[in-house]
mmCIF file of the C-alpha atoms, coordinates in Angstrom:
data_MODEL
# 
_entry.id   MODEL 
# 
loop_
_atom_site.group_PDB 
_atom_site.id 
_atom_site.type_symbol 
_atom_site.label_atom_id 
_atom_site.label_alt_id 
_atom_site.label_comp_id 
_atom_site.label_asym_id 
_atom_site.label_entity_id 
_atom_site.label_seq_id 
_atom_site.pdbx_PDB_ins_code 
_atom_site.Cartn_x 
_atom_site.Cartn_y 
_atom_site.Cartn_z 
_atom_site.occupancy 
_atom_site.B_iso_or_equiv 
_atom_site.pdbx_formal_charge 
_atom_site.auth_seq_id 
_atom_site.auth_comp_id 
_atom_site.auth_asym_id 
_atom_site.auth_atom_id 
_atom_site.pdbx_PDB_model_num 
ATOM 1   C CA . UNK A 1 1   ? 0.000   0.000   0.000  1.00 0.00 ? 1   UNK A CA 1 
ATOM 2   C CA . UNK A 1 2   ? 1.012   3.426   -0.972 1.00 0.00 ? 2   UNK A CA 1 
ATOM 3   C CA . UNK A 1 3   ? 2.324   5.563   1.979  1.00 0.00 ? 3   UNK A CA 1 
ATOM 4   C CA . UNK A 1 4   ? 2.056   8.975   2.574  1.00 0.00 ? 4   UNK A CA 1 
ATOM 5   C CA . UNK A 1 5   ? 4.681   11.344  3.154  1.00 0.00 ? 5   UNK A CA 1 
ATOM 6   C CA . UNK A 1 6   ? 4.981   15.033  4.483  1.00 0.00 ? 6   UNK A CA 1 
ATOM 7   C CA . UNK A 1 7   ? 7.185   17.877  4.395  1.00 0.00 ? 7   UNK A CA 1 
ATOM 8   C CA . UNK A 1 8   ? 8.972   18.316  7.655  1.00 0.00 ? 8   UNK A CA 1 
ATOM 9   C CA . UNK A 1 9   ? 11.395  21.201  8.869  1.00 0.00 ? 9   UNK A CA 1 
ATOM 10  C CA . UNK A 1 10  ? 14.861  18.497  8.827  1.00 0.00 ? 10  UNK A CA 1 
ATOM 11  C CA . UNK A 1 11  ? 15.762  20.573  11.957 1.00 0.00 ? 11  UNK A CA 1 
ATOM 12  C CA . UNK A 1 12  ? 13.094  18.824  14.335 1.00 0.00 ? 12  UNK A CA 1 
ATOM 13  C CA . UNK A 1 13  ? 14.806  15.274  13.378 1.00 0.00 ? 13  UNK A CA 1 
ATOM 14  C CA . UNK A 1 14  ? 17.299  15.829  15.947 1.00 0.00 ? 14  UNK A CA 1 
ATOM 15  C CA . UNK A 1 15  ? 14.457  16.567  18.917 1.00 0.00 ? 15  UNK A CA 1 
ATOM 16  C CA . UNK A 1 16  ? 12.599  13.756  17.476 1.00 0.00 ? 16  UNK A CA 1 
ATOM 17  C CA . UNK A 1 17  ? 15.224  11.488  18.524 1.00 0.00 ? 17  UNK A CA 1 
ATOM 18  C CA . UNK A 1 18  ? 15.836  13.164  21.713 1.00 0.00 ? 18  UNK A CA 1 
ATOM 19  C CA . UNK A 1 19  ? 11.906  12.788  22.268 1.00 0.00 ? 19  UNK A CA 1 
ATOM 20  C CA . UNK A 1 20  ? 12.414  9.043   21.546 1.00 0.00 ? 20  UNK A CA 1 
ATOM 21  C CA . UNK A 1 21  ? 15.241  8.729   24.105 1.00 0.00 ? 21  UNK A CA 1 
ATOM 22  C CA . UNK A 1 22  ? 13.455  10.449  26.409 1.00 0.00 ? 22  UNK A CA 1 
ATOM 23  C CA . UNK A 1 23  ? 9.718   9.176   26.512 1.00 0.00 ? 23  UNK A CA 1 
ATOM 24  C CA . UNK A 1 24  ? 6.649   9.565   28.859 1.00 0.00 ? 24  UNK A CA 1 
ATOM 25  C CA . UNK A 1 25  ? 5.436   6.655   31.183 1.00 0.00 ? 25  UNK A CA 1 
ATOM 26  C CA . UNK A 1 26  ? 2.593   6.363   28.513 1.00 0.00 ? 26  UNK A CA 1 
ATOM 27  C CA . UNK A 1 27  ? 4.386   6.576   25.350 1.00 0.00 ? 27  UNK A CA 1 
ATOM 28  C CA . UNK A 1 28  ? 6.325   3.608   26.453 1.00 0.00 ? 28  UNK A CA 1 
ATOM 29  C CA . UNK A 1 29  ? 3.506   1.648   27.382 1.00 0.00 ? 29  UNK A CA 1 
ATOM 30  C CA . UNK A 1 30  ? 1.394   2.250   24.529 1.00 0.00 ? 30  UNK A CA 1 
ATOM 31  C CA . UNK A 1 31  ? 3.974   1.793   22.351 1.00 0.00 ? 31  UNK A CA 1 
ATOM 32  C CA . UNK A 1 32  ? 4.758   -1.755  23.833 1.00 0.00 ? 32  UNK A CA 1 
ATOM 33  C CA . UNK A 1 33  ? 1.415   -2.373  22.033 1.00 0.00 ? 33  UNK A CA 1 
ATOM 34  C CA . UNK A 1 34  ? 1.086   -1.167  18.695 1.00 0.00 ? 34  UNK A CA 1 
ATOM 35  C CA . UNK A 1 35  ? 4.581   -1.546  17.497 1.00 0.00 ? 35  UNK A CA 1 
ATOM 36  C CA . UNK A 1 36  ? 5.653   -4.261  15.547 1.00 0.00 ? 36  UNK A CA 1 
ATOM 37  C CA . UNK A 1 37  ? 2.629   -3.977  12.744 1.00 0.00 ? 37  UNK A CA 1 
ATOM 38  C CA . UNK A 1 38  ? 0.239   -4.947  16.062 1.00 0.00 ? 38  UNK A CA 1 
ATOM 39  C CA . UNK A 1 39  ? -2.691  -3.771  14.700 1.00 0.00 ? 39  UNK A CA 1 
ATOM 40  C CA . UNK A 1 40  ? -1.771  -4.418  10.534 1.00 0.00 ? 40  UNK A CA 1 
ATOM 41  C CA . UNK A 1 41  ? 0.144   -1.369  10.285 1.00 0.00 ? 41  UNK A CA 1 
ATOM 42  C CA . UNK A 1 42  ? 3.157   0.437   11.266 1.00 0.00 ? 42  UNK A CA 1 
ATOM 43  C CA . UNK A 1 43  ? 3.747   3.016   13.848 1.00 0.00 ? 43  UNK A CA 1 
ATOM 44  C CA . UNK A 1 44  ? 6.237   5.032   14.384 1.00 0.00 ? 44  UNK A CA 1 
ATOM 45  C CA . UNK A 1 45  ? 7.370   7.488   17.207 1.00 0.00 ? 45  UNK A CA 1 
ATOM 46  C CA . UNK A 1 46  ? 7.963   10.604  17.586 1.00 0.00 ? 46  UNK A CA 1 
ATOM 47  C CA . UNK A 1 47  ? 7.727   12.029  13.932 1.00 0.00 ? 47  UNK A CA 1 
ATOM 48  C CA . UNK A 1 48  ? 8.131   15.594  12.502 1.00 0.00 ? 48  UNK A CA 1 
ATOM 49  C CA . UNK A 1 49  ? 5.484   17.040  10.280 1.00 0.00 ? 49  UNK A CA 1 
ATOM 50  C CA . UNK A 1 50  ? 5.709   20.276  8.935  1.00 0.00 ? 50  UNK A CA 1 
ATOM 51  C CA . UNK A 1 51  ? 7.019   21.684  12.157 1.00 0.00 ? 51  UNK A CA 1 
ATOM 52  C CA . UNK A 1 52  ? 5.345   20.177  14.711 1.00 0.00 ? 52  UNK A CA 1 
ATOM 53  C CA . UNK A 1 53  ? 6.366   16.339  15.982 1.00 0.00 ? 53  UNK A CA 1 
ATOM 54  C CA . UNK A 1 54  ? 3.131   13.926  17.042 1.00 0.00 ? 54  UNK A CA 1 
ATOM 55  C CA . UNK A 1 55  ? 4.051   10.948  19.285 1.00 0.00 ? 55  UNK A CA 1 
ATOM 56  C CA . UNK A 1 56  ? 2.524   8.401   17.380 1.00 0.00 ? 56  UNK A CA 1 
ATOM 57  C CA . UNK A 1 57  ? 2.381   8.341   13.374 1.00 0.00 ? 57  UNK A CA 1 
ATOM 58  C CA . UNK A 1 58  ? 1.249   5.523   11.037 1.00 0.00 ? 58  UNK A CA 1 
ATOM 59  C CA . UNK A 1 59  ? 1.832   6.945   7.149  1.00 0.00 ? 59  UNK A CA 1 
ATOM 60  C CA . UNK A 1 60  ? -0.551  4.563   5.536  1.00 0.00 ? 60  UNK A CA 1 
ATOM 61  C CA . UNK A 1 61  ? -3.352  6.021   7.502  1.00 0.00 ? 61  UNK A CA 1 
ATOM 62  C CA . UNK A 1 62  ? -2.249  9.107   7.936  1.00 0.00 ? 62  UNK A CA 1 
ATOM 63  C CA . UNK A 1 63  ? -3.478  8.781   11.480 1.00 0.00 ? 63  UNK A CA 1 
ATOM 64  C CA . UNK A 1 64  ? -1.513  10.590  14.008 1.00 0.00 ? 64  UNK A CA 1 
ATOM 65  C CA . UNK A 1 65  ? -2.246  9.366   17.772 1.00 0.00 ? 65  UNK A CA 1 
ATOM 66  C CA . UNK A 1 66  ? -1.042  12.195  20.283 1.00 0.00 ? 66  UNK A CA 1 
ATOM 67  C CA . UNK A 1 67  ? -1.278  11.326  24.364 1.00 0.00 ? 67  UNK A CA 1 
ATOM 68  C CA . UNK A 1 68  ? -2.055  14.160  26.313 1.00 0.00 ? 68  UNK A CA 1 
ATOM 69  C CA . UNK A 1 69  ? -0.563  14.733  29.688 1.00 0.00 ? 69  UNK A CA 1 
ATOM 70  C CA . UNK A 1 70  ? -1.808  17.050  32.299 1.00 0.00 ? 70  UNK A CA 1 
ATOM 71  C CA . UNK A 1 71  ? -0.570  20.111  30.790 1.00 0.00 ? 71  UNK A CA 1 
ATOM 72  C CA . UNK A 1 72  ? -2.843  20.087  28.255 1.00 0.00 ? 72  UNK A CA 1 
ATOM 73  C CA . UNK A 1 73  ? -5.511  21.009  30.511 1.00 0.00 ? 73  UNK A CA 1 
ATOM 74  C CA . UNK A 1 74  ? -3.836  24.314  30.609 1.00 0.00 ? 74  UNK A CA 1 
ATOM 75  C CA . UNK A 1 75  ? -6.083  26.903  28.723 1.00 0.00 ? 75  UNK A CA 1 
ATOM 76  C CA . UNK A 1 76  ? -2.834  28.191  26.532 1.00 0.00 ? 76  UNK A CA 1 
ATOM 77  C CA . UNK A 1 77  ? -1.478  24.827  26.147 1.00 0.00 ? 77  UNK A CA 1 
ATOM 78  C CA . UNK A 1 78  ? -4.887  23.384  24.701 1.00 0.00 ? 78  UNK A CA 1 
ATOM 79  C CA . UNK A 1 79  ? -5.513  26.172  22.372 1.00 0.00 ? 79  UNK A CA 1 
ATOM 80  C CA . UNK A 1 80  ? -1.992  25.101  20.945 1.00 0.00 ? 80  UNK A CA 1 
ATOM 81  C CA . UNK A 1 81  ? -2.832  22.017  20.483 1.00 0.00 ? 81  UNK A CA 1 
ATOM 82  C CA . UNK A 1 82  ? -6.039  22.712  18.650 1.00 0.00 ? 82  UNK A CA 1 
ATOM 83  C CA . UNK A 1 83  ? -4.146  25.333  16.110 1.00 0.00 ? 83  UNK A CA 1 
ATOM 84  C CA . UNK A 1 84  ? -1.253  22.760  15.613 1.00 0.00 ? 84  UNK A CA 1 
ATOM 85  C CA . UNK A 1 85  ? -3.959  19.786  14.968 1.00 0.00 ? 85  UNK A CA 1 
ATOM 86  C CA . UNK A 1 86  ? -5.958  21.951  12.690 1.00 0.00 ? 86  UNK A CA 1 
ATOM 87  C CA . UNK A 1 87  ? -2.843  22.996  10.632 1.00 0.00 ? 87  UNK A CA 1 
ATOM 88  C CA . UNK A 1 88  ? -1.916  19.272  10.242 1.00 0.00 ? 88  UNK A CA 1 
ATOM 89  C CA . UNK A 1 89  ? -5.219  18.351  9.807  1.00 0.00 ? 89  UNK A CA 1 
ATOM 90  C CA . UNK A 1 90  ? -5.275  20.850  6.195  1.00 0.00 ? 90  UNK A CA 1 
ATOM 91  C CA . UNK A 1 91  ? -2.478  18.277  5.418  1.00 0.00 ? 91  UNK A CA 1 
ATOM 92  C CA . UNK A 1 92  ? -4.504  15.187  5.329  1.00 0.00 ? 92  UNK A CA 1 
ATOM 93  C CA . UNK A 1 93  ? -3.406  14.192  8.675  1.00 0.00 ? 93  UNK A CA 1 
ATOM 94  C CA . UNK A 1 94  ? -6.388  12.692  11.063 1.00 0.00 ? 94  UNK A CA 1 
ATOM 95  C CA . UNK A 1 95  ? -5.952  12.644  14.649 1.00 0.00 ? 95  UNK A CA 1 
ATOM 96  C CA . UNK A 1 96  ? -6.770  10.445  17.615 1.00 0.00 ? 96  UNK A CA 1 
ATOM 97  C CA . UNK A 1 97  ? -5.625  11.679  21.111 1.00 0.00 ? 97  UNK A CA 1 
ATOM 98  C CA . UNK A 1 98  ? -5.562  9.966   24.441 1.00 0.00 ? 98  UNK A CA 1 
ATOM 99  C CA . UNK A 1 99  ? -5.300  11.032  27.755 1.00 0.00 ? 99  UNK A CA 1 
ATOM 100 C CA . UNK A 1 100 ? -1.636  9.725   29.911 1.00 0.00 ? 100 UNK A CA 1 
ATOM 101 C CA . UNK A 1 101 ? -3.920  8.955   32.421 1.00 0.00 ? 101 UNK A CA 1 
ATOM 102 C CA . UNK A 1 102 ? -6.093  6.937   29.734 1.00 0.00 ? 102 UNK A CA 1 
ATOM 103 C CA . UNK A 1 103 ? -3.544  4.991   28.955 1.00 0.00 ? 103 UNK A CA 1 
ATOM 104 C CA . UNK A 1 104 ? -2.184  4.258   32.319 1.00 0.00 ? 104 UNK A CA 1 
ATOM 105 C CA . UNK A 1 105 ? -5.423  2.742   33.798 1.00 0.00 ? 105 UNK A CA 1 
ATOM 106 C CA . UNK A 1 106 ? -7.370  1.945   31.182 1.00 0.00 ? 106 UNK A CA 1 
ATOM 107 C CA . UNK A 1 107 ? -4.923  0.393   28.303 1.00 0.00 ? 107 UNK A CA 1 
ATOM 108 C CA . UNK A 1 108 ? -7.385  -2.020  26.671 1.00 0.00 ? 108 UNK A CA 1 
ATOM 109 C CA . UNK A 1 109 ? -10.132 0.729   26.287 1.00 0.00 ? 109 UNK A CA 1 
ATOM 110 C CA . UNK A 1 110 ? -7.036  2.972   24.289 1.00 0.00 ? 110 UNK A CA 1 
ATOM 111 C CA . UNK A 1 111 ? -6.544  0.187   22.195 1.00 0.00 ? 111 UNK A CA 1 
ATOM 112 C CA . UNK A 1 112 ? -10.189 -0.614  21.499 1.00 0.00 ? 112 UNK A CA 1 
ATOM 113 C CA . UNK A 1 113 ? -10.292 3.094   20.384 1.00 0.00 ? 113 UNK A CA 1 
ATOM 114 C CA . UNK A 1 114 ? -7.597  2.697   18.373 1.00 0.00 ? 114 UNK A CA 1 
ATOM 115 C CA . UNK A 1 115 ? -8.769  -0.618  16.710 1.00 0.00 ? 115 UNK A CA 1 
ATOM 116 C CA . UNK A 1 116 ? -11.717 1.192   15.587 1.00 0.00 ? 116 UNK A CA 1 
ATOM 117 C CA . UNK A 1 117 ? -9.965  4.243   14.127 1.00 0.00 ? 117 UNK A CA 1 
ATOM 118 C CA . UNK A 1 118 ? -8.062  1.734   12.119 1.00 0.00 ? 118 UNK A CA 1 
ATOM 119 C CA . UNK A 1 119 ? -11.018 0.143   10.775 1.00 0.00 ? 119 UNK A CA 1 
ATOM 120 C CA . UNK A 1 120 ? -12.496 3.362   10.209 1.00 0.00 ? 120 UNK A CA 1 
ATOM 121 C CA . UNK A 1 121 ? -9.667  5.197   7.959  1.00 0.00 ? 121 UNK A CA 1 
ATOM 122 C CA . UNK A 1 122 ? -9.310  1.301   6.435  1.00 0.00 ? 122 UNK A CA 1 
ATOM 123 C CA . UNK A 1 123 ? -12.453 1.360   5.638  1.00 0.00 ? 123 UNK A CA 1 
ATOM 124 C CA . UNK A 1 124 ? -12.898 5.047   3.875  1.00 0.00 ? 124 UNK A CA 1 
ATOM 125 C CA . UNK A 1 125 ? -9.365  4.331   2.045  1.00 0.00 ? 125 UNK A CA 1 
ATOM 126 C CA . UNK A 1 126 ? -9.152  5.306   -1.685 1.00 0.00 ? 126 UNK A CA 1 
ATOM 127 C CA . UNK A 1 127 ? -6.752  2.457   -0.998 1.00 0.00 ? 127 UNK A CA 1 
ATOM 128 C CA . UNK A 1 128 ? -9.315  -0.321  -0.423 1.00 0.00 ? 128 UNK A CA 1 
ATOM 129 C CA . UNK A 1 129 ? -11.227 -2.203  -2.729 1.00 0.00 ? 129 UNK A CA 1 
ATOM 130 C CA . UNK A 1 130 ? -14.693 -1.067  -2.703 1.00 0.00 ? 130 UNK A CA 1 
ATOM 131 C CA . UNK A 1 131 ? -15.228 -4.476  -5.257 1.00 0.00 ? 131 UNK A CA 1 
ATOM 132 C CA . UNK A 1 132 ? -14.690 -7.175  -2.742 1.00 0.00 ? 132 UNK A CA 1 
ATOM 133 C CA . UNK A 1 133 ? -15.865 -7.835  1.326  1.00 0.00 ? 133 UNK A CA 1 
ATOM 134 C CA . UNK A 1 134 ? -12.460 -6.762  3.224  1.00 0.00 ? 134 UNK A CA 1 
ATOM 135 C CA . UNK A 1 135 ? -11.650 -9.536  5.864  1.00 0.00 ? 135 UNK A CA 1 
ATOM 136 C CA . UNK A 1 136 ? -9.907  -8.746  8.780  1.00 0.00 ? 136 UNK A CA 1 
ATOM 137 C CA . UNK A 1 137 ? -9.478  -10.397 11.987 1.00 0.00 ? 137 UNK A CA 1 
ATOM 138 C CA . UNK A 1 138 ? -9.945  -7.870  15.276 1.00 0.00 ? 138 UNK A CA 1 
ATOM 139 C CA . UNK A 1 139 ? -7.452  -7.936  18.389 1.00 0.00 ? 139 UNK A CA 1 
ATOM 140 C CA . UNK A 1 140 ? -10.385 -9.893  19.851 1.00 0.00 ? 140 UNK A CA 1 
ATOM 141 C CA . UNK A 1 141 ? -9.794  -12.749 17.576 1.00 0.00 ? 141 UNK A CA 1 
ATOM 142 C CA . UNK A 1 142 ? -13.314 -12.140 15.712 1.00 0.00 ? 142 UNK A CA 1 
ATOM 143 C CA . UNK A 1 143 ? -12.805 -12.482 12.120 1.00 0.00 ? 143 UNK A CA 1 
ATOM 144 C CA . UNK A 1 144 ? -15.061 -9.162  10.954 1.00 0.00 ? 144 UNK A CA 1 
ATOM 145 C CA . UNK A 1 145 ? -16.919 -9.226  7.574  1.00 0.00 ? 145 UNK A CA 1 
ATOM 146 C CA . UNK A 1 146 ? -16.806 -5.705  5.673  1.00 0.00 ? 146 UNK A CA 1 
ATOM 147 C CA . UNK A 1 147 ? -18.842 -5.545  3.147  1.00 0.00 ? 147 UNK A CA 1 
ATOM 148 C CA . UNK A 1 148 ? -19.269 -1.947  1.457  1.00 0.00 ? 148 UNK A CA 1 
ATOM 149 C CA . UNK A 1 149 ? -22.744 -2.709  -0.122 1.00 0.00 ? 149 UNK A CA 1 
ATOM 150 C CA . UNK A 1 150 ? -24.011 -4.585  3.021  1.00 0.00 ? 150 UNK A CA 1 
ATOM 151 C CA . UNK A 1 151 ? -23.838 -2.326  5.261  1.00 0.00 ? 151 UNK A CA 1 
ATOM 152 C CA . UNK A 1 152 ? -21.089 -3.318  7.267  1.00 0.00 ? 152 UNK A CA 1 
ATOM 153 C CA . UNK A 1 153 ? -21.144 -6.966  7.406  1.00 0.00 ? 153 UNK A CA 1 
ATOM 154 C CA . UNK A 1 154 ? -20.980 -8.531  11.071 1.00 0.00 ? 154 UNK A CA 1 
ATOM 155 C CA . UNK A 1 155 ? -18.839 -10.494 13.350 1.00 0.00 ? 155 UNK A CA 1 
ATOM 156 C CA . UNK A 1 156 ? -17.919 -13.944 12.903 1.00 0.00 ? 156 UNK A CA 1 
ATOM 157 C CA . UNK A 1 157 ? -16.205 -16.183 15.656 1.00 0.00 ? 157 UNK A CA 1 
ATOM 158 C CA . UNK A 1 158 ? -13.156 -18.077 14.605 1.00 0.00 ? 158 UNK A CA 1 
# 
């Protein structure tokens, strides 16, 4: 599948590699499960666009995940995080973001969420077939049915 790269300022590669070094609790623990192609495509950490870096970036999707600590409760600190999200979002990118304490106590729930963004993007992909039913089996081991002109298909246990 075709992947989808953005301009990045080549000056932010340095302090994305510091960033990797240097992760949050949470990074580290949600990246323990979705690296590795865990949930059929790849991840990667801490990667410029434009000139911003998001903590989590998967270029087939174009899905950016971003895990919010307590700062971003901040009133400055949000509204800079909505203004660098909507300037990435003009470039394609879609977004998903999780709370640190989200993903501390409540892991499975984060990766449910993520599952289904996954599906989601896979699903409304110029990429995908619209002329066949797209099989896929879910973290849960349920093989899931697509079908475009069904409706949606259903769960089947396997």
């Amino acid at each position: 599948m075709r992947k989808n790269f953005l301009p990045y300022d080549p000056k932010l590669k340095a302090l994305a590699r510091e960033l990797r070094n240097n992760s949050t609790l949470s990074e580290v623990l949600l990246w323990m499960q979705i690296k590795n192609k865990a949930f059929g495509v790849e991840f990667h950490r801490q990667v410029p666009i434009n000139n911003f870096i998001v903590d989590f970036y998967c270029h087939e999707l174009m899905l950016a995940i971003e895990i919010d600590g307590n700062s971003h409760e901040y009133e400055d600190v949000a509204v800079n995080d909505i203004r660098r999200q909507r300037i990435l979002e003009n470039l394609g990118v879609r977004f998903l973001r999780l709370s640190d304490i989200a993903v501390k106590r409540n892991m499975n729930d984060c990766l449910d969420i993520i599952w289904d963004k996954i599906e989601e993007l896979r699903l409304n992909s110029p990429f995908e077939s619209l002329s066949r039913v797209a099989r896929r089996i879910g973290r849960d081991g349920v093989t899931r049915l697509n079908s475009p002109f069904e409706g949606g298909g259903g769960d089947v246990a396997t």
